[in-house]
N, C-alpha and C positions, 0 to 999 in steps of 0.2 A: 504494500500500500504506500504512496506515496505521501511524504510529509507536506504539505504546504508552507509555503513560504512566501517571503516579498515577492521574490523573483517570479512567483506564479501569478501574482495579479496584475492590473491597468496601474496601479498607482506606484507597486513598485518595480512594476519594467521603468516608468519614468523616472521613478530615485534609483534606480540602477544605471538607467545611461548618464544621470547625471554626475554618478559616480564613477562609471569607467568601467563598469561591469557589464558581465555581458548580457544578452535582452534576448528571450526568446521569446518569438512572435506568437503562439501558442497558449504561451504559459505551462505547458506541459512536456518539452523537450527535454532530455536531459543533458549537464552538462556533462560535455568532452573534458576526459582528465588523459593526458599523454604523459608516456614514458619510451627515453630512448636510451635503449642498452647497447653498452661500450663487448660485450658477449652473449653468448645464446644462453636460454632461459633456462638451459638444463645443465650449468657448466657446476652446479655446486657448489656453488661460491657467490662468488658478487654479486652478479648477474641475476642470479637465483634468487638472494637475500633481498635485493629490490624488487623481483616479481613479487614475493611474498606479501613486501607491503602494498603493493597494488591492488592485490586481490583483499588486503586489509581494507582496504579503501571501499573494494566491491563490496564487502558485506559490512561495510559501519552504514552507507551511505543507498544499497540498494538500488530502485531505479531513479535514484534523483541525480545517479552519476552514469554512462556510458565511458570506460577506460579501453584505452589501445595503446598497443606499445609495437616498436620498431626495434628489434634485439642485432646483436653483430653488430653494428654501426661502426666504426674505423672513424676514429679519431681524425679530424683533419678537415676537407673541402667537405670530405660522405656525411659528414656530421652538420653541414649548412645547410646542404640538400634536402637530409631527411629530417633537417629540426623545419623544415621552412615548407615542404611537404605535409607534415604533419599540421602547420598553422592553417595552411590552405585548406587541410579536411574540415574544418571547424573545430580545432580543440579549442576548450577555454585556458588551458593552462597545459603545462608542460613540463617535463622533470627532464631535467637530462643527469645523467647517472655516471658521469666519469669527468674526471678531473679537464683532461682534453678535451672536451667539448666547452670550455669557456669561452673562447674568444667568437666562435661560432652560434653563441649560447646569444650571447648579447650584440651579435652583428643582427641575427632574426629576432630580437626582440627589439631591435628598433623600428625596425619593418612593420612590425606587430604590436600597436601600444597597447590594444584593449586584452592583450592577449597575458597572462601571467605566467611567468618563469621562473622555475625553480634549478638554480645547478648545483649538483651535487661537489663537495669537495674544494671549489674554485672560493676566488676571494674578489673576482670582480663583478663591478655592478653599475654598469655605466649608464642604464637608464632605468624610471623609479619603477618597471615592470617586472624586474629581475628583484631577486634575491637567491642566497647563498646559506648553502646548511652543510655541515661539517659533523664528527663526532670523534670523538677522543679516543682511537684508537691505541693512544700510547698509554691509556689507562691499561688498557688490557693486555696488552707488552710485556709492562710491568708484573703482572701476575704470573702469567707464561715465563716469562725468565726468569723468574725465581723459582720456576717447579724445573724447566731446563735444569737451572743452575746445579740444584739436588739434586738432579738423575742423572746428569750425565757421568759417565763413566770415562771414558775417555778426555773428559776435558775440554772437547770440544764441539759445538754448537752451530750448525751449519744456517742461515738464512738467504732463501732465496729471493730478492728482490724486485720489483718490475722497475719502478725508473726513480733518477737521483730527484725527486721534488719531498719540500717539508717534511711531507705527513709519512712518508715512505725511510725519513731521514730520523723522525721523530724513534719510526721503530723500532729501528735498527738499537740506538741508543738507549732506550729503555729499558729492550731487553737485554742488550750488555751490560746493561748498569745493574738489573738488578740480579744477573747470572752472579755478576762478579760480586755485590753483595754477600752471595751467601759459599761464594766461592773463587776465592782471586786469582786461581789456577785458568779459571776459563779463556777457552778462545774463540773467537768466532770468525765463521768464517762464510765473506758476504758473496755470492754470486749473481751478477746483476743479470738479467732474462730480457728486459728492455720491450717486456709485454706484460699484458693485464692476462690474457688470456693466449698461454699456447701448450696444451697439453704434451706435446715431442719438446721442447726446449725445457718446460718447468723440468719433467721427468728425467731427461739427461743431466741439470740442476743438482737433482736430487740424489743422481747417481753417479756422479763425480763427487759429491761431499762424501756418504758411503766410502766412497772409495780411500778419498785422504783420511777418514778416522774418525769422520761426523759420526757420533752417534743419537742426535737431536737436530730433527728437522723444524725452522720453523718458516714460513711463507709469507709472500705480500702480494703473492698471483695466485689468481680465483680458482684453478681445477683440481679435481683432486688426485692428479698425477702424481704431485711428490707424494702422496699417502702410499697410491699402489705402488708406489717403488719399492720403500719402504718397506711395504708386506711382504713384498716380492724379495727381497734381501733376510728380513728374518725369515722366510720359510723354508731359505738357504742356509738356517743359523746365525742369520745377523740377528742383532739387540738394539734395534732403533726405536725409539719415539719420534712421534711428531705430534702437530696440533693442527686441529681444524680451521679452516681460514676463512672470514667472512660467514658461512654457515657452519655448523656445526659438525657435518661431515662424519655422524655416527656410526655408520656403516663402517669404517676401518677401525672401530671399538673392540673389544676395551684396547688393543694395542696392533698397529702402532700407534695411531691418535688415542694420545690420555687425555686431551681438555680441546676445547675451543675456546677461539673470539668469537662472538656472534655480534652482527651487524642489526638490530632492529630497526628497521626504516618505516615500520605500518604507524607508532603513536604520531610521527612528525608527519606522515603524507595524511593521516587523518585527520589532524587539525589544521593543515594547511588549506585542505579541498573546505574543511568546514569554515574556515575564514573564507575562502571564498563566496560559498553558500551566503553566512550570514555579511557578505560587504564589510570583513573589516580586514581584509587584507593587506597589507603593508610589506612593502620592501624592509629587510630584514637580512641579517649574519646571524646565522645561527649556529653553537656546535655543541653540541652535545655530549655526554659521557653515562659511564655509569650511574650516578645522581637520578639521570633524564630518563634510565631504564633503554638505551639507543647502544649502550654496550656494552655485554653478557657473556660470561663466560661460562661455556655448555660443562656438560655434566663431566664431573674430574672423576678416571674410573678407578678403581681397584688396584691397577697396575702402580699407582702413586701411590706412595706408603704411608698412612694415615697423618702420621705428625707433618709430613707435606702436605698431605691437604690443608691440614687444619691451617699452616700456616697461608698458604693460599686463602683459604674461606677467611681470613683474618684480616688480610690484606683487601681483599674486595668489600669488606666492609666497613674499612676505614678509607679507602678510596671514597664510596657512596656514601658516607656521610658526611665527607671533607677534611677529614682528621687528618688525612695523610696525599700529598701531591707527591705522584710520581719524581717529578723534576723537581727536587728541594735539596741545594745545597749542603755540605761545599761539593763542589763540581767541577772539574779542569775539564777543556776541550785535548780534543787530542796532542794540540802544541805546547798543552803544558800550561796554557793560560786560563786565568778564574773566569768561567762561565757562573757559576753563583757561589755565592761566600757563603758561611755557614749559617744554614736558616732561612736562607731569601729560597723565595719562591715562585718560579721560572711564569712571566710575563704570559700571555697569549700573541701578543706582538713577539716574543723571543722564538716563541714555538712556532711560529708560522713562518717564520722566518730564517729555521732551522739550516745550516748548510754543512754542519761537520761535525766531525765525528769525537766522540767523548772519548776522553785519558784512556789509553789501554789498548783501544781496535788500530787492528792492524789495516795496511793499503791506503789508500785515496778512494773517494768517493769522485766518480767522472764528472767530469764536465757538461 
């Protein structure tokens, strides 16, 4: 059954257009909510974790919403096309789902004022249709590197990367930091993949670390290829852990994936469409974390040894309630110089503008 609302009468199709919202001539159309995926909707990971909250979308909202999404999309020109395609169907608003899609994101929302834009990850917002939402991935880093940190055996801690920006930089970091934390012996070791999504590269990734001594996988690309490596290595007698990335990635439970990050994107695309609904949508930076319930980290199994849990389930609860910021000094950057003194507590401007690597990781971080 259908709620009623402004947008359904004579009076407020009128305080809708005069707000910049969108008007349908009916009063009974629903609106168009797009999403444009940077992977396919089955990749188990990113891609995936954004369908979810779509279809969150679909049953908060029923038929007062019509969603469509555009999945695979290739970062770049394909991303103006099919963000400016998708305008053209009628969506009222628009998600776009990968960091790369920014500059494309806000080249068609100029083109499109009545049209509302949401990018996922980016930091620009060049006109007042756009807005930008984030989540604190480096929260849950943090927790993961410190159950790394306890199980590894070898010492060393493999992470596969997709490409050198912030939020990719933040993680790397976090989880070194808090590996070394509870174990100063650790090493890690970064291999960059220079993709969101490629099942033969993450996997060769994940089988070259194996190889050097990795016996802890952890990820920042969406498939879950380095898992099956992984299994595919212990069923040969290897002892690998890894953790789930973007979804939770159960299926290679209880080992080798012990825990996940989990990506919740359904509470923010539901209030978002519902500020559209109700006209009080507003350009906005948003980023979210644990706090916000936006990042979760999935079920820690058996294979972790209780007093690691404990101490994980310890730490995520002093993250969610603010007691404890991952990034809290004293802190050197890898040159040896003070990135926070002892106590200070790492900026959102610092963190977004992350470009090096903390005291201890080996290599350079590309260009």
């Amino acid at each position: 059954m259908k709620r009623r609302t402004l947008l359904q009468t004579g009076a407020g199709a009128a305080m809708a257009a005069a707000m910049g919202l969108p008007v349908r001539g009916d009063g009974h159309t629903p609106l168009k909510i797009g999403f444009i995926y940077v992977g396919p909707i089955g990749d188990g990971g990113w891609t995936f974790q954004h369908d979810q909250g779509r279809l969150d979308v679909e049953a908060a909202f029923g038929d007062q919403v019509e969603t469509v999404f555009q999945e695979s999309v290739p970062e770049g020109a394909d991303a103006e096309r099919a963000i400016t395609q998708m305008a053209l169907g009628g969506a009222d608003m628009i998600f776009t789902t990968s960091f790369g899609y920014m500059e494309a994101t806000n080249t068609v929302a100029g083109n499109f004022p009545n049209i509302k834009f949401e990018h996922a990850t980016g930091f620009m917002r060049e006109h007042d249709n756009v807005s930008t939402y984030d989540a604190r991935f480096y929260e849950g880093r943090a927790v993961l590197g410190h159950i790394a940190g306890r199980m590894t055996k070898t010492n060393k801690i493999g992470y596969i990367a997709s490409f050198p920006i912030p939020e990719v930089i933040q993680g790397i970091n976090s989880a070194f930091k808090h590996a070394c934390a509870v174990n100063p012996a650790v090493e890690m070791v970064v291999i960059w993949a220079y993709t969101w999504f490629d099942p033969a590269k993450e996997a060769d990734a994940a089988k070259a670390m194996i190889e050097q001594g990795v016996d802890v996988i952890m990820q920042h690309t969406d498939s879950t290829a380095p898992q099956a490596a992984a299994a595919e290595a212990n069923a040969a007698g290897g002892d690998v852990i890894t953790f789930g990335q973007a979804s939770d990635m159960a299926a290679f439970g209880p080992k080798p994936r012990v825990a996940s990050i989990i990506d919740n994107w359904g509470p923010y695309y539901v209030e978002r469409v519902q500020a559209l609904i109700d006209g009080t949508w507003a350009q906005q930076g948003h980023w979210g974390g644990m706090p916000e319930g936006e990042v979760v980290i999935g079920e820690i199994t058996d294979v972790v040894p209780a007093d690691v849990k404990a101490e994980a389930e310890a730490m995520i609860a002093d993250i969610t309630s603010g007691a404890y910021h991952p990034f809290t000094g004293p802190i050197k950057k890898q040159d040896g110089s003070v990135f926070l003194a002892e106590g200070e507590v790492a900026t959102d401007l610092q963190l977004v503008t992350m470009d090096f690597y903390l005291e201890g990781m080996l290599g350079d971080i590309p260009s």
